[in-house]
C-alpha positions in Angstrom: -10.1 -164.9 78.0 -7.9 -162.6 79.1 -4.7 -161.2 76.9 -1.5 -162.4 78.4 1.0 -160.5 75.8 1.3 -157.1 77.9 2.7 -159.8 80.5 6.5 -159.8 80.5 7.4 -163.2 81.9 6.4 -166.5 80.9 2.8 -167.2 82.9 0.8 -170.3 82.8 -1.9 -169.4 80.3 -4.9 -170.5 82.7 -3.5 -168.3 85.3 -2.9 -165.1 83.0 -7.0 -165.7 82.4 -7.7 -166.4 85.8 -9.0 -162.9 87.7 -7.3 -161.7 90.6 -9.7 -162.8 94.1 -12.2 -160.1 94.3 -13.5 -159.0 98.0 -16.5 -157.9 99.1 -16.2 -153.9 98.7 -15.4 -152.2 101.9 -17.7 -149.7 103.6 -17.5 -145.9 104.6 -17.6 -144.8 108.2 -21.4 -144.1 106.8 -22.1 -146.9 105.5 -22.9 -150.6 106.7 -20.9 -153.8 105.4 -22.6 -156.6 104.0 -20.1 -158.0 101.7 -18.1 -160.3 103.3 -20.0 -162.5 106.1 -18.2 -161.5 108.8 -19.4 -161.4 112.8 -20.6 -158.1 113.2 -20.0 -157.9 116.8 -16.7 -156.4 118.2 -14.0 -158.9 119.7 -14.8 -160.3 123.2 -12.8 -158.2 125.7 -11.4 -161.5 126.8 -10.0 -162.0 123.3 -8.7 -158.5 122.8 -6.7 -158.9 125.9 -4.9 -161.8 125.1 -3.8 -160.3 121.9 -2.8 -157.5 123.8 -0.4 -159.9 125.5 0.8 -161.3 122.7 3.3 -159.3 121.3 6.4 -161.6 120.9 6.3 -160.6 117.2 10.1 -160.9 116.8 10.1 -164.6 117.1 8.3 -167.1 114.7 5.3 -168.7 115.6 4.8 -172.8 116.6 5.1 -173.8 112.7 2.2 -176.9 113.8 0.0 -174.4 116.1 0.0 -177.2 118.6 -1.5 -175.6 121.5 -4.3 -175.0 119.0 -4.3 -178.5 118.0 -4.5 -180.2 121.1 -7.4 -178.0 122.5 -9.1 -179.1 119.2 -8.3 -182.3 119.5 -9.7 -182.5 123.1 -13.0 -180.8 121.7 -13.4 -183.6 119.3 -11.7 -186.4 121.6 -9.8 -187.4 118.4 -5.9 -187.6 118.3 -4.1 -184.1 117.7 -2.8 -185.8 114.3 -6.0 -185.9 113.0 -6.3 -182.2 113.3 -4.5 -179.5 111.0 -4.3 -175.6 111.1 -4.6 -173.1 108.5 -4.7 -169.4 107.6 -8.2 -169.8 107.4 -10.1 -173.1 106.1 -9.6 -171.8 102.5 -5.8 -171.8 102.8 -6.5 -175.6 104.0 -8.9 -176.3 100.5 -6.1 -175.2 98.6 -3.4 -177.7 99.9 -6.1 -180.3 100.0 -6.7 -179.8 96.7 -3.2 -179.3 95.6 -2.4 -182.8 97.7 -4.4 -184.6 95.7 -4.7 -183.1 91.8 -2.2 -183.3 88.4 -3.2 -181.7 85.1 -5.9 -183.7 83.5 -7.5 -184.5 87.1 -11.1 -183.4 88.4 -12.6 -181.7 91.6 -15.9 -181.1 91.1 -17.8 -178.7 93.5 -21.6 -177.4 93.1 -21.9 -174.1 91.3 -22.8 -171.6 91.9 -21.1 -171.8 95.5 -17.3 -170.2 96.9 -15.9 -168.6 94.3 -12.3 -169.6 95.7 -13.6 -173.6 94.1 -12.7 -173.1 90.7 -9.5 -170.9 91.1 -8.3 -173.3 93.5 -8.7 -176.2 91.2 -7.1 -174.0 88.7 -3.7 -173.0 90.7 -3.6 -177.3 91.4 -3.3 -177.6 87.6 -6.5 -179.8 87.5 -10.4 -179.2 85.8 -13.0 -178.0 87.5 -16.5 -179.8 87.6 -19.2 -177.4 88.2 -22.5 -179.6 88.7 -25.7 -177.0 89.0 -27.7 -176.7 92.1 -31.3 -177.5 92.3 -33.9 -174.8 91.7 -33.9 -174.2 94.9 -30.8 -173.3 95.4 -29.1 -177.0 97.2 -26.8 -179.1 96.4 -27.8 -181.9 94.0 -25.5 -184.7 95.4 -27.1 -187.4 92.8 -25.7 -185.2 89.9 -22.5 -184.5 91.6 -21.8 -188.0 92.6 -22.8 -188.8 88.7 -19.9 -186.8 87.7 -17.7 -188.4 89.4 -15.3 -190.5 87.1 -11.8 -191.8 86.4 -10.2 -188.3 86.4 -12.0 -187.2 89.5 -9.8 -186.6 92.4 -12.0 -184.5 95.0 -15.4 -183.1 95.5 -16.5 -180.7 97.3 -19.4 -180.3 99.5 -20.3 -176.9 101.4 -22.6 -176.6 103.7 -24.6 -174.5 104.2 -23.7 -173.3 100.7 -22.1 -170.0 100.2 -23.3 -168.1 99.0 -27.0 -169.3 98.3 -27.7 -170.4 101.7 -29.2 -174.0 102.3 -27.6 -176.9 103.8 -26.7 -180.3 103.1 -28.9 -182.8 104.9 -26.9 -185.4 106.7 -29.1 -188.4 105.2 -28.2 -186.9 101.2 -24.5 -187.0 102.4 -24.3 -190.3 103.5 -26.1 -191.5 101.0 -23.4 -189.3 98.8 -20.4 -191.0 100.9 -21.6 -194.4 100.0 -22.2 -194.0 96.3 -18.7 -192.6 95.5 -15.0 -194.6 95.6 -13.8 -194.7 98.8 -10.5 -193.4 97.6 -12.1 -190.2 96.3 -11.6 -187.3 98.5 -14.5 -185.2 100.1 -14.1 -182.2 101.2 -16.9 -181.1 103.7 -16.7 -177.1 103.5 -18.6 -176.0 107.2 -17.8 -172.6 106.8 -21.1 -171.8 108.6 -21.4 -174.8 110.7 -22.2 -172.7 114.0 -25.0 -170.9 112.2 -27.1 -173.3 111.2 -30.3 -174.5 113.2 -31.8 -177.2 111.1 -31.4 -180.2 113.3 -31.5 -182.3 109.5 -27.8 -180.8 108.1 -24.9 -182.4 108.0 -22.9 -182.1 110.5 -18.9 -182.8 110.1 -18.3 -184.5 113.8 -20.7 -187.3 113.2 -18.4 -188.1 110.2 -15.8 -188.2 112.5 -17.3 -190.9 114.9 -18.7 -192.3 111.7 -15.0 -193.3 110.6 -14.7 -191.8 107.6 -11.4 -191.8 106.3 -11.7 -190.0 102.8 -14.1 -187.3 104.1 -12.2 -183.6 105.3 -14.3 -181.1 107.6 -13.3 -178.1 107.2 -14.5 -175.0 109.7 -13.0 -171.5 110.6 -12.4 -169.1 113.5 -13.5 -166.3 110.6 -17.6 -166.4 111.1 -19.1 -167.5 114.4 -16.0 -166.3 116.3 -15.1 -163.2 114.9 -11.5 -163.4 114.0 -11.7 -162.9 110.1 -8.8 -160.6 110.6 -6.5 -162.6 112.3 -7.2 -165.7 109.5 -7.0 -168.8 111.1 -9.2 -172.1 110.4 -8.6 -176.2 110.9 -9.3 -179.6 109.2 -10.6 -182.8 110.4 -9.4 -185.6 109.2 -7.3 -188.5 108.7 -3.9 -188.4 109.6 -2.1 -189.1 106.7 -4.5 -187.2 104.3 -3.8 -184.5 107.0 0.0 -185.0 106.2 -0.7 -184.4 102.5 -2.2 -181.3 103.1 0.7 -180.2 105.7 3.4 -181.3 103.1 1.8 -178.4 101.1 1.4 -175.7 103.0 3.2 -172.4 103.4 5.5 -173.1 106.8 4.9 -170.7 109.6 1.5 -168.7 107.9 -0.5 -168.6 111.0 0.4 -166.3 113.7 0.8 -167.1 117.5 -1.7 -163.8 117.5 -3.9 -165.8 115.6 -3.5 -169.3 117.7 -3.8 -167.5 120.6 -7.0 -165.4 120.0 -8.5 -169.1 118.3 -7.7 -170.6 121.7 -9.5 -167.8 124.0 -12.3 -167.9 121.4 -12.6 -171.6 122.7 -12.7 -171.0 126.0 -15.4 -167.9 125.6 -17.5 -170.4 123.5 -20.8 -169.5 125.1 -20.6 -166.0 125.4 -20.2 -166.6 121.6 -22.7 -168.9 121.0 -24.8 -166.2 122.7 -23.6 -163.8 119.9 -24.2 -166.9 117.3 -27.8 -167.1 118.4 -29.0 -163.5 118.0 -27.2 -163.5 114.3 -29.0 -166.4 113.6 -32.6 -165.5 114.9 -31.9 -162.0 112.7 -30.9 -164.0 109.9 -34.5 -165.4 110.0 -36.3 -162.6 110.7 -34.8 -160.9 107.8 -35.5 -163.4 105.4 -38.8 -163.8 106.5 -39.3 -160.1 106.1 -37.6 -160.3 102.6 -40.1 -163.3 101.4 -43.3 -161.0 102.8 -41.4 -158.4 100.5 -41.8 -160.9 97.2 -38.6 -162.2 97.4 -37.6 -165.6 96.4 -35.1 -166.5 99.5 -33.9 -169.9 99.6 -33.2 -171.1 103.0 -30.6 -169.5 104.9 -28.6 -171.2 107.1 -25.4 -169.1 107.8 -24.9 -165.7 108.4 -26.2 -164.6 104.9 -29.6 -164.6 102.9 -29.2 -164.6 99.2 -31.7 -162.6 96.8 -32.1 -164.6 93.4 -31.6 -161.2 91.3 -30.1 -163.5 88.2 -29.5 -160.3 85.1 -30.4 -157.8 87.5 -27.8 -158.4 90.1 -25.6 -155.9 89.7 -28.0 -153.1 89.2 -29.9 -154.1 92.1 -26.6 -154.2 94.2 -26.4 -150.4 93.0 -29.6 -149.5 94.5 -28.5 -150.9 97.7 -25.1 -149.4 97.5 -26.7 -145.8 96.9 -28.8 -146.6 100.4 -25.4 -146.8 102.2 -25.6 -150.7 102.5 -22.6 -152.6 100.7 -23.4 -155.6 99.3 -22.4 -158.5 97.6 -23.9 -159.0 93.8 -22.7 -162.2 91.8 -23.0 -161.0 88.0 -25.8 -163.2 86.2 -26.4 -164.8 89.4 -27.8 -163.1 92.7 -27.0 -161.1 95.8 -25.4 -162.1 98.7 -26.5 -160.2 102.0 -24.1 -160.6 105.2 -26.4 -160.3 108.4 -24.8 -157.2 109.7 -26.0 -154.5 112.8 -29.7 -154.7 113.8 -29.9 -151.1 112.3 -29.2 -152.4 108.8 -32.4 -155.0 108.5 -34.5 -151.9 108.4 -32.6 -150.7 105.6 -32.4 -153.9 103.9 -36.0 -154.3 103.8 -36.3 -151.2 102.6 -34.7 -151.1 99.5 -35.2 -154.6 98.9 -38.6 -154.3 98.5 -38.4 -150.8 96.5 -36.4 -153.0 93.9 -38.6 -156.4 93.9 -41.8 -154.6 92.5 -39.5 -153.4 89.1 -39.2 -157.0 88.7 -41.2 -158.5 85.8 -43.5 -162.1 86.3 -41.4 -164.6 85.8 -38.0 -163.4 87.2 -36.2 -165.7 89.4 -36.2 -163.6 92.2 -39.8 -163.0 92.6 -42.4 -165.4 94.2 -45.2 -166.7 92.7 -47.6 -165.9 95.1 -46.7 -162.4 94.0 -46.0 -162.0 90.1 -48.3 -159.6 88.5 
């Protein structure tokens, strides 16, 4: 735990042992970035220009984004109260969970996943529930929905799971929906939602039309449409939980920049989707390539793979660092790899498979087919 006397105000003790949020390191101009997950691609020209427009800077933007909203609303043909904007989906998870949590409440979320879960539940005053994920990397719904007691407050569900990779089917989450108290509050993290191919995952507008009322989708303008920078994501929901949420939030945190670039984004859908696709075929390809290799890759459904590296995470990060790729190594854990430029897979493969054949039989990252 982390010493709180050098502090010289009175902080809440969980939060003086609470590590600042840690970012994927940034890359040199020689170097490629695979840290974060973001779009590799530049902005759409059509994008850029409306930002170049947008310069009204000395006035504050629409406080409920309702352009935004209402173009979301028509997407989903639900009503525009039903529909919330964030700086980014996390900013939305944190009022959520803030909406709904007092000291001595629950949220329990799968772990390993996002690291923002368990700070979040921390700054909301409640205890976080970390249920383990299969051995192959997933969700186990029947374990989180068996933690689920008195105390509990929300769970949350991402999909596909940052940063290991595999989705939620949409049979294991209705299945999860109808086990648990319909007063319980499910958030449905979709993240990655563009990304993923498997026609089985869960998919956050059938809830919707399923009528749902305690289940939140959240999804983001960061990934599949490039605008990481500009942070600006939305919720899905009922109206009143919705409410909760907005009673929480930071007035005025997203930018009429960032409403406006969200709504071209919209409008430039399959031109992006185009962009989508050819991350996600070289998603595949790579992990492919990285199985071949000898590593254990779960399934990868976003714009990540994840190598299983467990002890050797960090060290193994190194040896991708030193190759001019910046990566993303969970201490104990794994390594997450962003699918970046088609000049990095190369790379990738390279030292990824220089690293594999140092690992002893046995280790979690290696496949069977291949231990000595």
């Amino acid at each position: 735990m982390t010493d709180a006397s050098d502090i010289p105000v009175r902080v809440r003790a969980e939060i003086a042992a609470l590590p600042p949020y840690k970012q994927g390191r940034q890359a040199g101009a020689d170097a490629y970035k695979l840290s974060s997950n973001e779009n590799p691609f530049d902005p759409l020209p059509g994008v850029v220009e409306v930002l170049r427009e947008s310069v009204g800077v000395n006035r504050y933007p629409d406080a409920a984004a309702t352009l935004l909203r209402e173009r979301l609303a028509a997407r989903y043909d639900v009503d525009v109260s039903r529909v919330h904007i964030g700086a980014g989906s996390v900013s939305i998870l944190a009022q959520l969970v803030q909406a709904v949590s007092t000291p001595g409440d629950e949220v329990i979320y799968a772990w390993r996943s996002f690291e923002a879960y368990p700070w979040l539940t921390v700054l909301a005053g409640a205890t976080g529930v970390q249920v383990p994920l299969t051995d192959d990397a997933r969700h186990d719904l029947d374990a989180m929905a068996d933690a689920v007691s008195p105390r509990t407050r929300a769970v949350i569900v991402c999909s596909p799971n940052n940063p290991t990779g595999p989705i939620v089917t949409q049979a294991d989450f209705d299945a999860f929906v109808a086990r648990v108290p319909d007063d319980l509050l499910i958030i449905l993290d979709e993240a990655y939602a563009e990304f993923v191919t498997d026609p089985d995952a869960v998919d956050g507008t059938r809830i919707l039309a399923a009528e749902r009322p305690n289940v939140v989708v959240l999804r983001t303008f960061s990934k599949a449409f490039g605008l990481a920078g500009l942070r600006v994501g939305y919720a899905l929901g009922h109206a009143r939980v919705l409410d909760a949420a907005r009673s929480t939030a930071i007035p005025l945190s997203v930018t009429g920049q960032s409403e406006v670039a969200a709504i071209a984004s919209l409008e430039l859908e399959d031109e992006l989707r185009e962009r989508v696709a050819v991350i996600a075929e070289r998603r595949d390809r790579l992990a492919a390539a990285l199985r071949e290799t000898g590593w254990r890759v779960p399934q990868a459904q976003g714009n990540f793979v994840w190598l299983p590296a467990g002890a050797d995470s960090v060290s193994i990060a190194t040896a991708f660092e030193d190759a001019g790729l910046i990566v993303r190594p969970f201490a104990g854990d794994g390594i997450r790899i962003s699918v970046g430029e088609e000049e990095s897979v190369e790379k990738v493969l390279r030292i990824a498979a220089s690293v594999v054949e140092d690992l002893p039989a046995g280790h979690p990252g290696r496949r069977a087919s291949v231990e000595r």
